[in-house]
Structure formats: structure tokens, C-alpha cells
C-alpha positions as CSV (number, residue, x, y, z in Angstrom):
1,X,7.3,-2.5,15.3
2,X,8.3,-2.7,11.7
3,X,4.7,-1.5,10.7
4,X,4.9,1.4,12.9
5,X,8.1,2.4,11.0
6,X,6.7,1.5,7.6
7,X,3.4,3.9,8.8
8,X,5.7,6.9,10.2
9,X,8.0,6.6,6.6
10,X,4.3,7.0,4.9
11,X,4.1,10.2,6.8
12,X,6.9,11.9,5.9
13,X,6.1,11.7,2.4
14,X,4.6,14.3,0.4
15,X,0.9,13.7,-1.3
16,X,2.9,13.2,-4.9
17,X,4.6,10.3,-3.4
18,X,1.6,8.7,-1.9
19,X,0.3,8.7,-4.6
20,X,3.0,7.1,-6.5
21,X,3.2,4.7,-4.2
22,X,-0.7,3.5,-4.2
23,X,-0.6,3.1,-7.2
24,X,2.7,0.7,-7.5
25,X,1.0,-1.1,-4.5
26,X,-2.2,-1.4,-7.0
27,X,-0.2,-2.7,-9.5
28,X,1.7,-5.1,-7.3
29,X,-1.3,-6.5,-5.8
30,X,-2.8,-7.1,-9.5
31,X,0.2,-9.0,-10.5
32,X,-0.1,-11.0,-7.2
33,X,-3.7,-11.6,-8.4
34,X,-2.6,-12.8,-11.6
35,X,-0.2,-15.2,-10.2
36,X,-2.6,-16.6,-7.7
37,X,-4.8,-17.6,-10.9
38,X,-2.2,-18.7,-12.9
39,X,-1.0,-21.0,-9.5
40,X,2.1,-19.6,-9.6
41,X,2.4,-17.7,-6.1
42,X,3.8,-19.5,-3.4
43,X,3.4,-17.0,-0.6
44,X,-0.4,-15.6,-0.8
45,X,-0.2,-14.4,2.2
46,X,1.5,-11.3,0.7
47,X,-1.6,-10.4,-1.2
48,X,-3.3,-9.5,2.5
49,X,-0.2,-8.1,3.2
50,X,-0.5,-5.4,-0.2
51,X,-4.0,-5.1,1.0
52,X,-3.4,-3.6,4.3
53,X,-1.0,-1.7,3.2
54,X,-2.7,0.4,0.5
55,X,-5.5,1.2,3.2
56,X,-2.7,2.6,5.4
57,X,-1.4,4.5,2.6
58,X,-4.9,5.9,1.9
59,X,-5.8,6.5,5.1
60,X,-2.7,8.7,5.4
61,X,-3.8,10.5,2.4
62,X,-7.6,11.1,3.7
63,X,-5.5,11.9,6.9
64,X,-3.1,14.6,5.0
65,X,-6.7,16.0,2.8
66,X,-7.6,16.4,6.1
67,X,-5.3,18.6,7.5
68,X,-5.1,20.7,4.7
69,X,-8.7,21.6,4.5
């Protein structure tokens, strides 16, 4: 349920904003990776978490190039 929602609020945004935010989701799953070196994350289970969630936002935008063509 609260994918689906996260998903269909991915899809209502513009390509500008996708890309804005795969590339805070990159740069949230490098500071994760940094902290998971460092031992300093407690959850790692959020890194899978970032993972999956900047395929879905790139598989939005494919989706989105897609439609356009």
C-alpha cells in the first residue's frame, strides 16, 4: 500500500523532478554507503530500501521517454 502511493506520487511528477529526485536518492544512498563503512549505520536495511527506489524512479522515467517518443 504505501509503495503504491509512493509509485503513483512518482508519476505525477514532471521528468525535471525525477530527475531531481534520482539524483538526491543517489546521493542518499552514497552517504548510507559511507556510513555502512565507517559502522555507523544502524538500520542497513534502508540501503535496499534507496536501491529499489531509484529503479522505480528510473523505471518511471524510461516509462515517461517512452510515451513521449
Amino acid at each position: 500500500m504505501k509503495i503504491n502511493k509512493y509509485v503513483e506520487g512518482l508519476k505525477a511528477k514532471s521528468a525535471a523532478e525525477l530527475n531531481e529526485e534520482l539524483v538526491a536518492a543517489k546521493k542518499e544512498l552514497f552517504n548510507l554507503r559511507f556510513q555502512n563503512a565507517t559502522n555507523q549505520l544502524d538500520n542497513t536495511s534502508r540501503i535496499k530500501d534507496v536501491r529499489r527506489n531509484i529503479a522505480r524512479i528510473q523505471t518511471i522515467i524510461a516509462e515517461k521517454a517512452r510515451v513521449a517518443e
